[in-house]
N, C-alpha and C positions, 0 to 999 in steps of 0.2 A: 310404571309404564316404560316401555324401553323400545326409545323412538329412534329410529338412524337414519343415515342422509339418504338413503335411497326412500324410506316413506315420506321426507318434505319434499323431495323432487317428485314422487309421486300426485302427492298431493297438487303441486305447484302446474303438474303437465295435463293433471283432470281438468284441473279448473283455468285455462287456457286452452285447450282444447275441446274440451266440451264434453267428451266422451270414451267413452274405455277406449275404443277404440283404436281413435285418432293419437291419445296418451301412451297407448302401447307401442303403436310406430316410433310415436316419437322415442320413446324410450327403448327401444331394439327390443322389447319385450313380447311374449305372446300374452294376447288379451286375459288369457285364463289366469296366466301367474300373475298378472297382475290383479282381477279378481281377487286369487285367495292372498296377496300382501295385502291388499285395501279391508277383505276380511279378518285377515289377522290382526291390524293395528287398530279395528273397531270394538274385538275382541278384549286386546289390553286397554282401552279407552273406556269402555262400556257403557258408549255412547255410540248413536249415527254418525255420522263425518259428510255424506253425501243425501242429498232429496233424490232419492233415486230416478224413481214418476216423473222426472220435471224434463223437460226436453230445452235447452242442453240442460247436460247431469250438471248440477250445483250442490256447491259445499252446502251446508249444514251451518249453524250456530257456532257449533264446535268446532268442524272443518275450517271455517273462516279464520277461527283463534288459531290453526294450526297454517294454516295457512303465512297471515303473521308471521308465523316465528321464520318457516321458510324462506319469507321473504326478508328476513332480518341475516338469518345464519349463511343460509345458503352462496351471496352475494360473498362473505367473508371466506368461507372456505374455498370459494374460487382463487380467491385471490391469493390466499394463503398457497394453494396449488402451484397457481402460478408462479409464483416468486421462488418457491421450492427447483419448480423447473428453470426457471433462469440461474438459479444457483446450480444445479444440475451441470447444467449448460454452460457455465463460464458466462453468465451475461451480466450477475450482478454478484456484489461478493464485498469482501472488506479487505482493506488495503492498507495495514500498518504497519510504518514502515522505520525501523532505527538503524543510526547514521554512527560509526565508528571516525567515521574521517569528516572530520566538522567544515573541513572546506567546502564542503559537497552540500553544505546546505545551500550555495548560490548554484551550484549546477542542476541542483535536481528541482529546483522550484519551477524551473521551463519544462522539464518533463513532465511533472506532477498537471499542469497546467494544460499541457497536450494529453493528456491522460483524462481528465475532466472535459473537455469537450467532445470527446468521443465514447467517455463511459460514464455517462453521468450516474448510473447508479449504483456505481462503486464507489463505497465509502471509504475515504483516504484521507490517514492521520499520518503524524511524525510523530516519534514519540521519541526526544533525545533525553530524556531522562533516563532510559534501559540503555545508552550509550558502552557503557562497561561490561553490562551482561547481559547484550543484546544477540550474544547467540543462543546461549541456553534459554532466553526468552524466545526465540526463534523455533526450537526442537520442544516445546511446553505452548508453542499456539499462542502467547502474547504478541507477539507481531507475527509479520507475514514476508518480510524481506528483509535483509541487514545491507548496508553497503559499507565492504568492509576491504581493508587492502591487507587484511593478513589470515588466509584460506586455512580452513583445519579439517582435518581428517574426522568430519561427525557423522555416525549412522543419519539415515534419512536428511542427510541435506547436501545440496551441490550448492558450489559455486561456479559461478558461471561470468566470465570474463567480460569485463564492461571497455578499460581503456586504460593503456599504459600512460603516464606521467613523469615526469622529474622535477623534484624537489628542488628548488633553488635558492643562493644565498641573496638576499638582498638588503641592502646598504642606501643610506644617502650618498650623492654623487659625491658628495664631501666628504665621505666618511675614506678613515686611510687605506682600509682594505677591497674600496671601489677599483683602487687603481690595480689589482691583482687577478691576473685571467681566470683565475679560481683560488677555493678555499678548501683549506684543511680542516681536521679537527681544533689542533693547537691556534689555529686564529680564532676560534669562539671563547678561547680563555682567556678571563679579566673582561668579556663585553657582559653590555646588556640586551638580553635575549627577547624579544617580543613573539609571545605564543597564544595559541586561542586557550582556551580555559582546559582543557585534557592534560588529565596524567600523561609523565614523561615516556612513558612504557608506551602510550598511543600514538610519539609524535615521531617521524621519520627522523627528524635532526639527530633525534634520541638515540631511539632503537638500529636507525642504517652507521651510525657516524660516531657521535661524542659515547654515547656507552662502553660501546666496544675497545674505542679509543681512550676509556678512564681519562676523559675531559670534561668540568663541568663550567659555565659561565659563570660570571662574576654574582649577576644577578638574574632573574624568571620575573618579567612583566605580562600577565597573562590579561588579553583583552580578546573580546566576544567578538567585533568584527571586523571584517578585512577590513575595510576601507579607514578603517582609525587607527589599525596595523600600521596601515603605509602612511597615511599621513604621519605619524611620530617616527619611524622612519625616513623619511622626508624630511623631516624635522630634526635629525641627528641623537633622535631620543634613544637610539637602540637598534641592535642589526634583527635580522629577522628570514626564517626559511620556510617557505608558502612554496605549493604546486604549481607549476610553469604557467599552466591555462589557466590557474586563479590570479595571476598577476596581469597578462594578457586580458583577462574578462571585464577585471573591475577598474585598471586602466584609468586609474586616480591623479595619477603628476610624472612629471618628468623629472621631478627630485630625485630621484631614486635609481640606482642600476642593478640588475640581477648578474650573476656568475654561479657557474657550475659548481658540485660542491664536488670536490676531487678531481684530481687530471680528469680521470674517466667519466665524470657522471654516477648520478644514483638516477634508477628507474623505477618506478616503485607501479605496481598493476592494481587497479580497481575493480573490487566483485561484487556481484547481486547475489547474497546467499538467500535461496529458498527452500522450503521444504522439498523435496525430487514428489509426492505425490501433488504439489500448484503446481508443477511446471508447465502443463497441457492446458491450463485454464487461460482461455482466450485472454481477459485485459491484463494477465500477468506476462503473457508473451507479447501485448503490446506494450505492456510499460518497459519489458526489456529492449525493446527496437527502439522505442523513443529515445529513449537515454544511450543507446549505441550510435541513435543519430546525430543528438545533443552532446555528443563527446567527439564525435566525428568534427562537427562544427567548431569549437573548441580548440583541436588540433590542427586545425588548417586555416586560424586566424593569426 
């Protein structure tokens, strides 16, 4: 027997309305076609389905059982419809998201946060475990955004500009290199380096500064997060180079002073890589304005 969704909504519109009739309106249908469906699917049944006689027309035995199912399936594949359509739509969708630049774990938690109360049924993970190869995870559909400060030329993905920053040195106010309007490379050799847990190839100090300049510190203490950064900095435990507004944000002691790394400054630009065919999806271009607001704010504390 070979049942489809239009013979349970058939069935479901006879026996609510009472009659071919009235079930054919409802169903944009002409009475006849629907007739010969209700004939056809009695056919494969090879049973009645309706008491034809009975004023209104009522299911049958069998009818009722199909009926049932109707009202089991039918309800489901609504919904399953719908949800189809809001993904269609940009209304609901999944949002995972890996982080290249680990300081951005305190930045992005306010936007993630404004992003949830306005979409609630977007489903939004972190995944810094793909940290490394979180763009080819990117271009293969394991996440859905990278935020990365160093843009590559990949089919099907853009990056798209979040907010400039500079990298800064900082020191206990006691430390000897406090007292100097900025730092070189050659002042990081012979110290102790306090860095978040990322390869040196990930960290700005690295790749903008000591690399190029074949400088390496004394020693690498690598610690997960700010606020224990600067307190052992503060502490005299170790000098340390963090993002201008992560130092401004978390705003821990006044142990501690920042200086520019080099006469000039290093600036170093942060990106949302996405796939180019999400970019038009509604809460993807909110979560972009969020975090260009939330950066905005940042900058002008």
């Amino acid at each position: 027997m070979h049942i489809e969704f239009r013979h349970l909504r058939t069935i479901k519109a006879i026996h609510q309305e009472g009659g071919l009739a009235r079930a054919a309106d409802m169903l944009n249908i002409t009475q006849s076609a629907l007739s010969h469906q209700i004939k056809g699917l009695e056919d494969q049944a090879g049973v009645e389905l309706f008491l034809r006689r009975s004023k209104p027309m009522k299911l049958s035995a069998a009818g009722l059982r199909l009926l049932r199912l109707a009202e089991q399936v039918l309800p489901q594949v609504e919904a399953i419809q719908a949800e189809f359509s809001a993904l269609r739509d940009g209304n609901t969708g999944r949002m995972y998201i890996a982080i290249e630049c680990h300081a951005c774990f305190e930045w992005l938690f306010p936007v993630l946060e404004g992003l949830r109360k306005n979409w609630s049924d977007v489903d939004v993970d972190i995944r810094p475990g793909l940290a490394f190869d979180a763009l080819p995870a990117l271009q293969k559909e394991e996440v859905d955004l990278v935020v990365s400060s160093d843009p590559e030329d990949l089919p099907g993905v853009e990056f798209i500009e979040l907010f400039d920053y500079n990298p800064v040195f900082v020191a206990s106010a006691q430390h000897p290199l406090a007292e100097k309007p900025y730092v070189d490379a050659e002042d990081f050799r012979g110290q102790t380096l306090i860095t978040y847990p990322v390869e040196k190839a990930r960290l700005d100090i690295f790749n903008q500064l000591l690399t190029p300049a074949g400088v390496e510190p004394a020693h690498i203490r690598q610690v997960e997060l700010t606020a224990v950064i600067l307190l052992l900095v503060a502490s005299n435990r170790g000098i340390s180079v963090l993002p201008d507004w992560v130092v401004r944000e978390v705003k821990y002691s006044s142990d501690y002073v920042t200086r520019p790394l080099t006469a000039k400054g290093i600036t170093r630009r942060l990106y949302a890589a996405i796939r180019s065919e999400d970019r038009d999806k509604p809460y993807m271009q909110e979560l972009i304005r969020l975090a260009k607001v939330e950066a905005r704010r940042l900058q002008q504390q």
